[in-house]
C-alpha positions in Angstrom: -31.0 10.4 -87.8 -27.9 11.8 -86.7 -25.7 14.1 -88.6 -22.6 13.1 -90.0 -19.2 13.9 -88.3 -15.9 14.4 -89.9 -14.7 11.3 -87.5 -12.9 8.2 -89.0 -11.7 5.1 -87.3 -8.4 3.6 -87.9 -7.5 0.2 -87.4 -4.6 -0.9 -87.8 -3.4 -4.3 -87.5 0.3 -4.7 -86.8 2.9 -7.1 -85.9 3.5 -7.2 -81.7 6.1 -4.9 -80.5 5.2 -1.7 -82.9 1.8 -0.7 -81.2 3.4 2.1 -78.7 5.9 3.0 -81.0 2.5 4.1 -83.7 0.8 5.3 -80.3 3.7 7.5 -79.2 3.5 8.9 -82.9 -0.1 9.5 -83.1 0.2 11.9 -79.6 3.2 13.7 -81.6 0.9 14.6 -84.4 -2.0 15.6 -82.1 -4.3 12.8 -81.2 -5.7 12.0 -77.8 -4.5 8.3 -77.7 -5.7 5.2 -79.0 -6.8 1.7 -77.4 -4.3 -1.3 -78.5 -5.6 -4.6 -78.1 -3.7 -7.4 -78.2 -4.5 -10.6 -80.4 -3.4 -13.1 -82.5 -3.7 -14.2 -86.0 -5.6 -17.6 -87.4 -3.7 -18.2 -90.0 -2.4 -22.1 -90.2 1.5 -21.6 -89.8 2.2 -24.7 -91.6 0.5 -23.3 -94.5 2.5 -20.3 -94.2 5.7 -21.6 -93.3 5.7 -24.2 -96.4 4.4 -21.4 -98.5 6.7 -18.3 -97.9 9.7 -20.2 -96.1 9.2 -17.6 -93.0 9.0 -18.0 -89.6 5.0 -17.3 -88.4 4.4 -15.4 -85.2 0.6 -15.0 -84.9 0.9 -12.5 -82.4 -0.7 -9.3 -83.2 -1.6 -5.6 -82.1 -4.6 -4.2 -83.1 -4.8 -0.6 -82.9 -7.9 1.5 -82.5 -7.5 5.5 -83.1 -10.7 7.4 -83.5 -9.7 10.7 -85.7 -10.6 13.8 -87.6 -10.5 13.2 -91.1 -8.6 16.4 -91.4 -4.7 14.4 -89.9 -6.2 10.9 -91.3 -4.0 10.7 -94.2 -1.0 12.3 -91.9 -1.7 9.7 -89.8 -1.6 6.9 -92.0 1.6 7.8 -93.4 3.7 7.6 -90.4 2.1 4.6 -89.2 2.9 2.9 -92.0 5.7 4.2 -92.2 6.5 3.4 -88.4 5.3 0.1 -88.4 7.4 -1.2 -92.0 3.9 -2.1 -93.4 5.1 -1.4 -96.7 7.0 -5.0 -96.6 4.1 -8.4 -97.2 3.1 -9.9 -94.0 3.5 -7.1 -91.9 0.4 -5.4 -91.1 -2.8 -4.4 -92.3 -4.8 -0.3 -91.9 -8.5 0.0 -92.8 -10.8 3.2 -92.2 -14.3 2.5 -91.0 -16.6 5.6 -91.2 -18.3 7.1 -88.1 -21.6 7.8 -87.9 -21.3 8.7 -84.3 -19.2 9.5 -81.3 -20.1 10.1 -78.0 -17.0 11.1 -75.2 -17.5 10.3 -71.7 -19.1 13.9 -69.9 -16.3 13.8 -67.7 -13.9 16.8 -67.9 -10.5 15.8 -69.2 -7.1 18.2 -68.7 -5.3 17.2 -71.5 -2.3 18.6 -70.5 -2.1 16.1 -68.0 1.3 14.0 -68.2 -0.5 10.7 -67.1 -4.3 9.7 -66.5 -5.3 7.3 -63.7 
């Protein structure tokens, strides 16, 4: 059994176009980086159209930040605020606990402007 880390991962689910404006943020309050992934939502836009009389764009950005739990709630904050998720249909954030995290054993200068 492993012991427990003080490790949390964020995902946040936003609308396209906000992704490396949250990224950008995240570096500002101290965090290596995150992995964006770009997908797209299933929801029937008909449905959703007829529904809430708004124009459906299923494209999405999912964003993946592995964190301390000591900046999580820091975190949170600005990426909601950042990404307007306070307004219906804009987004989604979850935590997921981890159990485990292991970093690649190749030595990283973090002051580096860009990585290859």
């Amino acid at each position: 059994m492993t012991a427990p880390t003080s490790q949390k991962l964020l995902v946040t689910i936003i609308k396209k176009g906000y992704s490396k404006k949250l990224v950008k943020e995240g570096v500002a309050l101290g965090l290596r980086g995150s992995t964006v992934i770009h997908g797209r939502g299933t929801v029937n836009p008909e449905l959703f159209e007829s529904l809430l009389g708004l124009t459906y764009d299923p494209d999405r950005d999912v964003i993946l930040t592995l964190l301390d739990t000591s900046v999580l709630d820091r975190v949170k904050a600005r990426f909601m605020e950042l990404g307007k998720m306070a307004k219906k249909n804009t987004g989604i954030m979850f935590v997921i606990d981890v159990d485990a995290a292991l970093f690649s054993t190749a030595k990283l200068d973090l002051n580096q402007e860009e990585r290859p």
